[in-house]
C-alpha positions, 0 to 999 in steps of 0.5 A: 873846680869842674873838668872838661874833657873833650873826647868826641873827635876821631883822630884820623892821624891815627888810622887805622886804629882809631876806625875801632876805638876813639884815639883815646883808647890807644895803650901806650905803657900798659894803658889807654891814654885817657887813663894815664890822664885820669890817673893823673887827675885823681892824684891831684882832685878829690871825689867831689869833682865833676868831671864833664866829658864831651863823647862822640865818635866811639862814645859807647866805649868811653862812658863804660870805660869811665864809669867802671873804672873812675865811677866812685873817683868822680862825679861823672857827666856825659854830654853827646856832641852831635856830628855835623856830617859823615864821611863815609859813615865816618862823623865829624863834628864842629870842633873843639870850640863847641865841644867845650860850649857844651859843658856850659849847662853844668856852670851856674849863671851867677857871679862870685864877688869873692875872687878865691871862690871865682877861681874855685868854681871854675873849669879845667879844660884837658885835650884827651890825646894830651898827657903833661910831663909836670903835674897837675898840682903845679899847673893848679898851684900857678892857678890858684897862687896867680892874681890872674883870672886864667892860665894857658899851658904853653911849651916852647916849640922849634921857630920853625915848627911855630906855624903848625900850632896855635901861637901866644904872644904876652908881654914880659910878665907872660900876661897872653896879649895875643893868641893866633891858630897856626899863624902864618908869619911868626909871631912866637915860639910859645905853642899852646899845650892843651891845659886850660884854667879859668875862674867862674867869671871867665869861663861864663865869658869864654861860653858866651864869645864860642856861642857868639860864633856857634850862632854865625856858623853856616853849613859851609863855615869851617870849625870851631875853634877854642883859639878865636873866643880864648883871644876874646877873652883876652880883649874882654880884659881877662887876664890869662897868663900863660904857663910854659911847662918846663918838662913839656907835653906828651902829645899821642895825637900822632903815631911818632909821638905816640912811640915818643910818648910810650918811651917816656912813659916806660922810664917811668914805670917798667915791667919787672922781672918779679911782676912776671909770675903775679901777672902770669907772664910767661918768658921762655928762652928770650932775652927782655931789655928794659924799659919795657911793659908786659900785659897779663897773661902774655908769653913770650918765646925765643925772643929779644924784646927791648927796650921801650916795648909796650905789650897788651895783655894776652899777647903770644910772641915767638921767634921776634925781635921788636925795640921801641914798639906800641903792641895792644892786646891779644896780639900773635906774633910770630918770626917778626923783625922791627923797631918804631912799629905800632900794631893794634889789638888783635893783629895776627901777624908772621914772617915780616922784618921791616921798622915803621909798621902801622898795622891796625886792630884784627889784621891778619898777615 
């Protein structure tokens, strides 16, 4: 099984952090995102496992990242998506369907007669702004244990909210009949969830229907999406079942998601009181609710921080009161009153009470 990872794209949701780092580079409880859901892989797949990121915007800060930190975790490859265009030296690039063709050259174009090793040869495909509350031995459990040739992951979503994703329909054994990109009319309530398996066979089928529109493409063609060729692949007579996580998805492709997110995290795994001296923490004259998490070599002076609070490492806060904040690291802040904020790495900020800050990376105030 080889995993790929589209990581190319710039996150405009999430400026203005991501004008200086890719939008999987935002820390949420402690950590990048792209290192929550490579920590997650590395419980599940062992070292012999390719793992194929697709770089772009930002691509210096992702492969040195990955390579120091997950280097002898995986067999790393990198491949480039070149932009389609710029927007104000700002690329943009053709989508999350040709970001996937792109991994198409590590795939042996032969066919396995066995079906167990059809499915152990295929792909693993992960959306890098999402992480999904159930683990991924379960999702691959569902792969391996199905007489299917594919799974989608799927998450019930409000009727209301139906349109804003890309939609399945299947039939009452969850077998994906059809597969729709924000449909205008409702159709389900099953929004795909950005986890995605197929065998060998199929993931050599999915490449040859995204090539298919890659080569009608025009300059003025919009881009290219992964849900027309997955729907080809269904009236190819694959069958893909979709997978509904129970226990969701967390989706950091938006700043309110992302708070929601870093809260669920901290549940997780909070920042405790003995930490503080291993860590080089140091507390003075403030009241620390939690769930929370504190970077190294941080301070933390006359305030109440808490609960669901995230601060980077090398931080000073004084005189601050912050609940249910994303704070990156070497931040200063100082006499700042909030709640449901974002304020990005080396930010230097004073004399503020207001909730629902968005303040990006060296901003000074």
């Amino acid at each position: 099984m080889k995993i790929i990872g589209p990581c190319a794209g710039i996150g405009s949701r999430l400026r203005p952090f991501t004008l200086s780092k890719p939008k999987t580079f935002i820390q949420v409880a402690g950590k990048p995102v792209l290192e929550h859901i490579l920590d997650k892989f590395r419980d599940t797949f062992d070292s012999t496992t390719e793992l194929i990121l697709i770089v772009g915007y930002k691509k210096r800060q992702i492969t040195d990242f990955v390579k120091e930190k997950y280097g002898d975790t995986f067999k790393l490859t990198f491949i480039e998506q070149q932009p389609r265009g710029y927007n104000d030296d700002i690329p943009f690039f053709w989508g999350l369907g040709e970001a996937v063709y792109l991994a198409h050259k590590s795939f042996k174009q032969i066919q396995y007669t066995n079906k167990e090793e059809d499915k152990r040869e295929g792909a693993l495909i992960f959306l890098a702004d999402m992480i999904p509350i159930d683990e991924y031995s379960y999702i691959m459990y569902r792969y391996y244990e199905s007489n299917v040739d594919g799974i989608i992951t799927v998450m019930e979503v409000p009727k209301k909210q139906a349109s804003s994703y890309g939609i399945v329909k299947t039939d009452k054994n969850m077998i994906i009949e059809q597969l729709i990109e924000k449909p205008e009319k409702y159709v389900s309530n099953l929004a795909i969830a950005g986890i995605y398996a197929f065998s060998h066979s199929a993931t050599l089928a999915l490449f040859k229907n995204i090539k298919n529109y890659l080569d009608k493409r025009t300059e003025d063609s919009k881009e290219i999406y992964l849900t027309e060729s997955l729907q080809d692949l269904v009236d190819n007579g694959f069958k893909i079942a979709a997978v509904n996580l129970k226990k969701g998805i967390l989706d950091f492709g938006r700043p309110s998601a992302l708070l929601y997110g870093n809260k669920y995290l901290l549940r997780q795994e909070s920042t405790k009181k003995e930490d503080f001296a291993r860590k080089q923490i140091i507390i003075d004259k403030s009241f620390i609710k939690n769930p929370i998490f504190i970077g190294e070599n941080s301070k933390i002076v006359n305030s109440v921080i808490g609960p669901y609070v995230s601060i980077g490492n090398d931080s000073h806060i004084e005189n601050s009161i912050l609940e249910n904040c994303v704070i990156e690291q070497a931040v200063s802040l100082k006499k700042i009153i909030s709640s449901n904020s974002i304020i990005g790495s080396s930010a230097q900020i004073s004399n503020i009470s207001k909730d629902n800050l968005i303040i990006g990376d060296k901003t000074i105030y």
